[in-house]
TIVO-2410 file (N, C-alpha, C; in nm, 3 decimals):
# residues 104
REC num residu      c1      c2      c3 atome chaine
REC   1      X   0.085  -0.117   0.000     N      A
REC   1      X   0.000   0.000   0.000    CA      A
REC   1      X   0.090   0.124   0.000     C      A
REC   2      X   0.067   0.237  -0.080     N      A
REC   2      X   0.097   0.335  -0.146    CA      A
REC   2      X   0.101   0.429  -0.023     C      A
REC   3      X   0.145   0.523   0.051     N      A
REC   3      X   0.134   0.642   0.197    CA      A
REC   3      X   0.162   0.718   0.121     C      A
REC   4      X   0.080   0.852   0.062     N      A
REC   4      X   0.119   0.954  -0.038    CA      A
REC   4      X   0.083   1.074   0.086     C      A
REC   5      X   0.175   1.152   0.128     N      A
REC   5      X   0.126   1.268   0.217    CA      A
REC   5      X   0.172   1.425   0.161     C      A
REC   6      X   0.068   1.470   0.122     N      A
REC   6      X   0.096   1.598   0.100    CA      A
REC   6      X   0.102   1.724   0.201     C      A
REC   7      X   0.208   1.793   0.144     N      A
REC   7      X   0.211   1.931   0.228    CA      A
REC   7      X   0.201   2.058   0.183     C      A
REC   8      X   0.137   2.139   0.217     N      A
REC   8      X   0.089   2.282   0.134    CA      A
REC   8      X   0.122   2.390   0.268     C      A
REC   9      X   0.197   2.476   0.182     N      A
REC   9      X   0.238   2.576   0.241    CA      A
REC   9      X   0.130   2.686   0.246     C      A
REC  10      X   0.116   2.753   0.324     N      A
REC  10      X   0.055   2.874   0.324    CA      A
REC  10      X   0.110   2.978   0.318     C      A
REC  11      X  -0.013   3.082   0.250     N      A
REC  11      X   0.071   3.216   0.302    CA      A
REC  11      X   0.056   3.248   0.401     C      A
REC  12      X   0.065   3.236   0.519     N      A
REC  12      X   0.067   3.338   0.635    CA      A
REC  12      X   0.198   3.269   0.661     C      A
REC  13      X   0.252   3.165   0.645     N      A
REC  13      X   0.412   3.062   0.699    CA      A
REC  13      X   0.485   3.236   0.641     C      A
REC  14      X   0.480   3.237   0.486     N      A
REC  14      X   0.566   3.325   0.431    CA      A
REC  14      X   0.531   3.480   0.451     C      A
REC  15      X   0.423   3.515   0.502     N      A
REC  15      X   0.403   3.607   0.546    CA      A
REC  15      X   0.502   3.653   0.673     C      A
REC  16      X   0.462   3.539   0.746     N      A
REC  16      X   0.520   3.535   0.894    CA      A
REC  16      X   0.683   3.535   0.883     C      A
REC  17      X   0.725   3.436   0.773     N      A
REC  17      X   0.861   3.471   0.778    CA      A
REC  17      X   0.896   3.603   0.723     C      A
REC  18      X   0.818   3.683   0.628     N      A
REC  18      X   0.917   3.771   0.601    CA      A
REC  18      X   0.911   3.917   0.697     C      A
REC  19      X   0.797   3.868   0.831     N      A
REC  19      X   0.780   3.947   0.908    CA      A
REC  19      X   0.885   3.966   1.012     C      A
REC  20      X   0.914   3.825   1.025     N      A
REC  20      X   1.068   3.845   1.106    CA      A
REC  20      X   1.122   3.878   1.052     C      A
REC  21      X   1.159   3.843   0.901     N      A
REC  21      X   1.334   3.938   0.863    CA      A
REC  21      X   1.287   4.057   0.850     C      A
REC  22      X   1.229   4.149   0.836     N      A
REC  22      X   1.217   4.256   0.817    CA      A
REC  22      X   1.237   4.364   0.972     C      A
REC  23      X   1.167   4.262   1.049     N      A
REC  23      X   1.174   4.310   1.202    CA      A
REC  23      X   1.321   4.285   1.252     C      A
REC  24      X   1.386   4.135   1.198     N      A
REC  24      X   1.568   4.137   1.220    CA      A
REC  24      X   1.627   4.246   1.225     C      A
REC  25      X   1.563   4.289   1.090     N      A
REC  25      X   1.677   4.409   0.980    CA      A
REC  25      X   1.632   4.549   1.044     C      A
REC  26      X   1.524   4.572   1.076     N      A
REC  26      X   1.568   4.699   1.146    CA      A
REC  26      X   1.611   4.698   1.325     C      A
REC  27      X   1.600   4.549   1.367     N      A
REC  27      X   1.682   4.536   1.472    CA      A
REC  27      X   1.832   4.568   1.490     C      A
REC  28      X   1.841   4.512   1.367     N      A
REC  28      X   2.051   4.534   1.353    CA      A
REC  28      X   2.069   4.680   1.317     C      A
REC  29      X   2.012   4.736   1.208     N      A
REC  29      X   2.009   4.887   1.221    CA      A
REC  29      X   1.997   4.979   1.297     C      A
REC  30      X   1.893   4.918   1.405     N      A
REC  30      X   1.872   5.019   1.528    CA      A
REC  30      X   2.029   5.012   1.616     C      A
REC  31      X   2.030   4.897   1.614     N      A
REC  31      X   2.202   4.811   1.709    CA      A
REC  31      X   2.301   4.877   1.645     C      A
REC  32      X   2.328   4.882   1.492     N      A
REC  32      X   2.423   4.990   1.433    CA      A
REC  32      X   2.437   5.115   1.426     C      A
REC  33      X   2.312   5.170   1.454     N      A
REC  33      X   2.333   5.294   1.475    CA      A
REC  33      X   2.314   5.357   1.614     C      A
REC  34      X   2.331   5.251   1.736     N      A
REC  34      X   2.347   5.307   1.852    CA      A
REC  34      X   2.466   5.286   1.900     C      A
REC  35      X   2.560   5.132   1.816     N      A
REC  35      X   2.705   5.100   1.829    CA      A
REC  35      X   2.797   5.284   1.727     C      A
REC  36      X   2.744   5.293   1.681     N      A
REC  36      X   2.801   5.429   1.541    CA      A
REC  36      X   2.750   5.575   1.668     C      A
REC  37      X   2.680   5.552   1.801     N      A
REC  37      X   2.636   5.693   1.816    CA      A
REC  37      X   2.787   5.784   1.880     C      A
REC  38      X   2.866   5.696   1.927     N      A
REC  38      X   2.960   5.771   2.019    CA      A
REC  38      X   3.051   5.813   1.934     C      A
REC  39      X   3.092   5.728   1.784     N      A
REC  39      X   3.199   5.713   1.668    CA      A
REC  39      X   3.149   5.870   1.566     C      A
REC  40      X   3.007   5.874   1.582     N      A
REC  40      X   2.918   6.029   1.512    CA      A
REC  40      X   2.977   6.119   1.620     C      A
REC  41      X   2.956   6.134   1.772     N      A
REC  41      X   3.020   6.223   1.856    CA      A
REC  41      X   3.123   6.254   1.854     C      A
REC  42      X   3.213   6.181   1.851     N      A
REC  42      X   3.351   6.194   1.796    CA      A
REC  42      X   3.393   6.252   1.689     C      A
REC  43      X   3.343   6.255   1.551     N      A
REC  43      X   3.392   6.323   1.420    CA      A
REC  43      X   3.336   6.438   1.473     C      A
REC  44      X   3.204   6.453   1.497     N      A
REC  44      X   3.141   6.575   1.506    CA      A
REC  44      X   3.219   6.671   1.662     C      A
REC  45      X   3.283   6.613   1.713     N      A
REC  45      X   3.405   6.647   1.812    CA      A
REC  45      X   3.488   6.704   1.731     C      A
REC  46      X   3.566   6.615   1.678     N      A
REC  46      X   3.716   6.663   1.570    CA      A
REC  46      X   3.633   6.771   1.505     C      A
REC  47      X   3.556   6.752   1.366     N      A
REC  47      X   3.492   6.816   1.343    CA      A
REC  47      X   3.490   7.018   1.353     C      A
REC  48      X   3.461   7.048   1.528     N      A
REC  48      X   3.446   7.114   1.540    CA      A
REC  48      X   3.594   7.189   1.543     C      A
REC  49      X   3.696   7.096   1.624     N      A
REC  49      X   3.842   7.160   1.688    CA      A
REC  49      X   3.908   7.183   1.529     C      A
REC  50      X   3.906   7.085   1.445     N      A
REC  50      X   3.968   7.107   1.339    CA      A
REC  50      X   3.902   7.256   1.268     C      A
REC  51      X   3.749   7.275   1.273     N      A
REC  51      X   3.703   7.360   1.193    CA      A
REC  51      X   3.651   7.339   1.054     C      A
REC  52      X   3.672   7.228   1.055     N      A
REC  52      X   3.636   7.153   0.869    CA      A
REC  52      X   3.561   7.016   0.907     C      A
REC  53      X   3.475   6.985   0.826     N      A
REC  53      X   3.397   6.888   0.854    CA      A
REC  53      X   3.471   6.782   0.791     C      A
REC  54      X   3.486   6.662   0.890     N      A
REC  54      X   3.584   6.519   0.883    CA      A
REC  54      X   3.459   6.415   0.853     C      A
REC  55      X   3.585   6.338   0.804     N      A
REC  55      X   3.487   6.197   0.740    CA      A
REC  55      X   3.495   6.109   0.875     C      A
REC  56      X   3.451   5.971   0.876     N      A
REC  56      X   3.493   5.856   0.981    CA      A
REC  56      X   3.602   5.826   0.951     C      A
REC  57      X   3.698   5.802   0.808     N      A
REC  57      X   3.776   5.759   0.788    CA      A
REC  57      X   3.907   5.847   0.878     C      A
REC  58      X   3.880   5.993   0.865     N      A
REC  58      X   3.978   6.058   0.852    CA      A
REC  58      X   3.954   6.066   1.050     C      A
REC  59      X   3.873   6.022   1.133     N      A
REC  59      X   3.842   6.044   1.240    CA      A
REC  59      X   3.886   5.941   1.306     C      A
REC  60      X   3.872   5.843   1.190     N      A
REC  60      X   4.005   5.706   1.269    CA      A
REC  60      X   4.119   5.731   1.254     C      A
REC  61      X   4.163   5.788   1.124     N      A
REC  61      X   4.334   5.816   1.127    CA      A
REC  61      X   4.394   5.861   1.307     C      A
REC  62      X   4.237   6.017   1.351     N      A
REC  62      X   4.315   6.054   1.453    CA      A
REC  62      X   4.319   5.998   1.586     C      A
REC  63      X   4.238   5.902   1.591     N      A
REC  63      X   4.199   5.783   1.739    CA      A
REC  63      X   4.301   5.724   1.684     C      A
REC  64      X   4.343   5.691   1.581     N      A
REC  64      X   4.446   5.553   1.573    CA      A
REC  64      X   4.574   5.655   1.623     C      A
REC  65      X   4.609   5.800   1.559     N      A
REC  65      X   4.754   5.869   1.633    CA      A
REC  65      X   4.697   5.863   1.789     C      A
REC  66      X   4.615   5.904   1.808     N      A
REC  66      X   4.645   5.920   1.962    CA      A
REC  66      X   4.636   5.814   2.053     C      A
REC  67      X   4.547   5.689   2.017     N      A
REC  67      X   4.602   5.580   2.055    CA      A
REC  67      X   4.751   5.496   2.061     C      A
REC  68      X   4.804   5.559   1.943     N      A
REC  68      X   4.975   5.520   1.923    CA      A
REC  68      X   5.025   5.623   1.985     C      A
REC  69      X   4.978   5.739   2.003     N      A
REC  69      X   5.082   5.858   2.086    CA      A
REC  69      X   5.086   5.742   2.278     C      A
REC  70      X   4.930   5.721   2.315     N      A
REC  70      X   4.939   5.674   2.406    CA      A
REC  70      X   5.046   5.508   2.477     C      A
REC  71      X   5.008   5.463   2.372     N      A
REC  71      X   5.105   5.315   2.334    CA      A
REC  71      X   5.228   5.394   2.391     C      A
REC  72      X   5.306   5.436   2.333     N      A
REC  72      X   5.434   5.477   2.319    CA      A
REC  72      X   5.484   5.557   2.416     C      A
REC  73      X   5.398   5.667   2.499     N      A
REC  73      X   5.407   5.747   2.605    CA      A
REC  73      X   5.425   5.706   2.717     C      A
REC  74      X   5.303   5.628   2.762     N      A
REC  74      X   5.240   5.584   2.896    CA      A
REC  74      X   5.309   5.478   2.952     C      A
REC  75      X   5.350   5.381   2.886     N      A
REC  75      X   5.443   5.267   2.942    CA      A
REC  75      X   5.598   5.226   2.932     C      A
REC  76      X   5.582   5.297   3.082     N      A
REC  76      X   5.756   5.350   3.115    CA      A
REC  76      X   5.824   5.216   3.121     C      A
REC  77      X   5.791   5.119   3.198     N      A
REC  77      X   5.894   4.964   3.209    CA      A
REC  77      X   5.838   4.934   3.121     C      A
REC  78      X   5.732   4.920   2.971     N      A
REC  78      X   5.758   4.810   2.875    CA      A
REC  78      X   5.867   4.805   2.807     C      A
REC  79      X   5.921   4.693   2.817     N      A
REC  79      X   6.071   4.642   2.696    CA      A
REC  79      X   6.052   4.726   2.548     C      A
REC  80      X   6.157   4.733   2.559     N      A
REC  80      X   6.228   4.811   2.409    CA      A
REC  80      X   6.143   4.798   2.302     C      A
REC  81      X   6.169   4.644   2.240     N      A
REC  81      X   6.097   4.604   2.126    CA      A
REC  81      X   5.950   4.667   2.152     C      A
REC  82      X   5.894   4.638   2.250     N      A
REC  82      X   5.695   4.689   2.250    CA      A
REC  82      X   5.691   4.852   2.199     C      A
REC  83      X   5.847   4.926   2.277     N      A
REC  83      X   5.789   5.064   2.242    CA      A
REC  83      X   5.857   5.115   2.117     C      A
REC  84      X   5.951   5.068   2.078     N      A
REC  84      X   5.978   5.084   1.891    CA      A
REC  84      X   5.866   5.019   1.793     C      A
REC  85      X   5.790   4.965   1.834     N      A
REC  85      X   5.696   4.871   1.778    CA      A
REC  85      X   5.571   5.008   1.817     C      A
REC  86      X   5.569   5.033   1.871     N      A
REC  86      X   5.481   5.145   1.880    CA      A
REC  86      X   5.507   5.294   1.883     C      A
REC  87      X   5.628   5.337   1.866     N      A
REC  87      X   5.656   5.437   1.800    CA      A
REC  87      X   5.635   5.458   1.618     C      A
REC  88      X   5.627   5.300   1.579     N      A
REC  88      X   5.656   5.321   1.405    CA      A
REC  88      X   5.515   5.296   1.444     C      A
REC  89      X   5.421   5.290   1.505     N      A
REC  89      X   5.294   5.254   1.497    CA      A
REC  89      X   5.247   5.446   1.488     C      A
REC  90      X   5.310   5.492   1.534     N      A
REC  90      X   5.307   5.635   1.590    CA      A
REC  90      X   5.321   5.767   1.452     C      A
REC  91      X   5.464   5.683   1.412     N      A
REC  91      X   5.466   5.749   1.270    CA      A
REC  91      X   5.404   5.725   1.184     C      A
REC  92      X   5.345   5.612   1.157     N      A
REC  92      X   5.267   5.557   1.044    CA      A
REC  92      X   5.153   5.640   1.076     C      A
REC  93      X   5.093   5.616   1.178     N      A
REC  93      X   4.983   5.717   1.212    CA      A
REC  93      X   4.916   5.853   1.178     C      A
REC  94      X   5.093   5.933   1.240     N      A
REC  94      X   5.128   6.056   1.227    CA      A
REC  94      X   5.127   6.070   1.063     C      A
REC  95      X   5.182   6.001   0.961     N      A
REC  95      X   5.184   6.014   0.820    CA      A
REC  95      X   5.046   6.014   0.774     C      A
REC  96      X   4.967   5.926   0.827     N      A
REC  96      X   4.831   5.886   0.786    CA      A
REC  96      X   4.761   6.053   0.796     C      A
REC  97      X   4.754   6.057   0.902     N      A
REC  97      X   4.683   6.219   0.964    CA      A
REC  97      X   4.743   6.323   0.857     C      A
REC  98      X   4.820   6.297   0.843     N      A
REC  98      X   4.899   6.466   0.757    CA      A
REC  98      X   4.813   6.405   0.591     C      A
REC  99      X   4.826   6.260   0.540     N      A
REC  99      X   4.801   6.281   0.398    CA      A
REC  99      X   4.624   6.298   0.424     C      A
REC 100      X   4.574   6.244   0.524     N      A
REC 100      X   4.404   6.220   0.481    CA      A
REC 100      X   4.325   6.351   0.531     C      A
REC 101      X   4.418   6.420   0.652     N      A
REC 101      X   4.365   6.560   0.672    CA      A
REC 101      X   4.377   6.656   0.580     C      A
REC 102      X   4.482   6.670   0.517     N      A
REC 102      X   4.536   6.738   0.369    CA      A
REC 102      X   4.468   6.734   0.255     C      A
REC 103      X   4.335   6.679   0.269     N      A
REC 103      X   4.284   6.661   0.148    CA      A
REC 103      X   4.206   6.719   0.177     C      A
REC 104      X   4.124   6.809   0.047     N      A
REC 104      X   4.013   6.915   0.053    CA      A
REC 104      X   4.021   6.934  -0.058     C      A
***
């Protein structure tokens, strides 16, 4: 004997699913743009001190120098190698800031 079982989808299954992704997607958006709110405070910080309106890119160049100014400053007993390793972290930095601020 033959067991033939059919299955039929509905629309409300695909309704329902595309009710969650849609509700996902502005979940992660809301999450991205409250992870992005302090990174917006920040340019719009630089922003003001510089006097010219900065990109994100150019707002990381200057968190990344002053994070390497700090590397390199603050830690009096780290061994040699850590703070030449973070001095060229410092210049690279420092180079970065001069070519990406320089642009206009």
């Amino acid at each position: 004997m033959e067991k033939n079982v059919t299955l039929s989808a509905s629309s409300q299954t695909e309704v329902n699913f595309q009710s969650v992704a849609n509700s996902l997607q502005t979940a992660v958006a809301k999450m991205a743009q409250k992870v992005m709110a302090p990174l917006e405070w920040l340019r719009s910080y630089y922003s003001n001190i510089c006097e010219k309106q900065l990109t994100m890119g150019q707002t990381g160049t200057l968190v990344s120098a002053q994070l390497a100014f700090i590397a390199t400053a603050l830690p009096a007993d780290a061994p040699w190698l850590f703070r030449i390793g973070c001095g060229v972290w410092l210049a690279v930095s420092l180079l970065q800031c001069k070519k990406f601020l320089s642009k206009d």
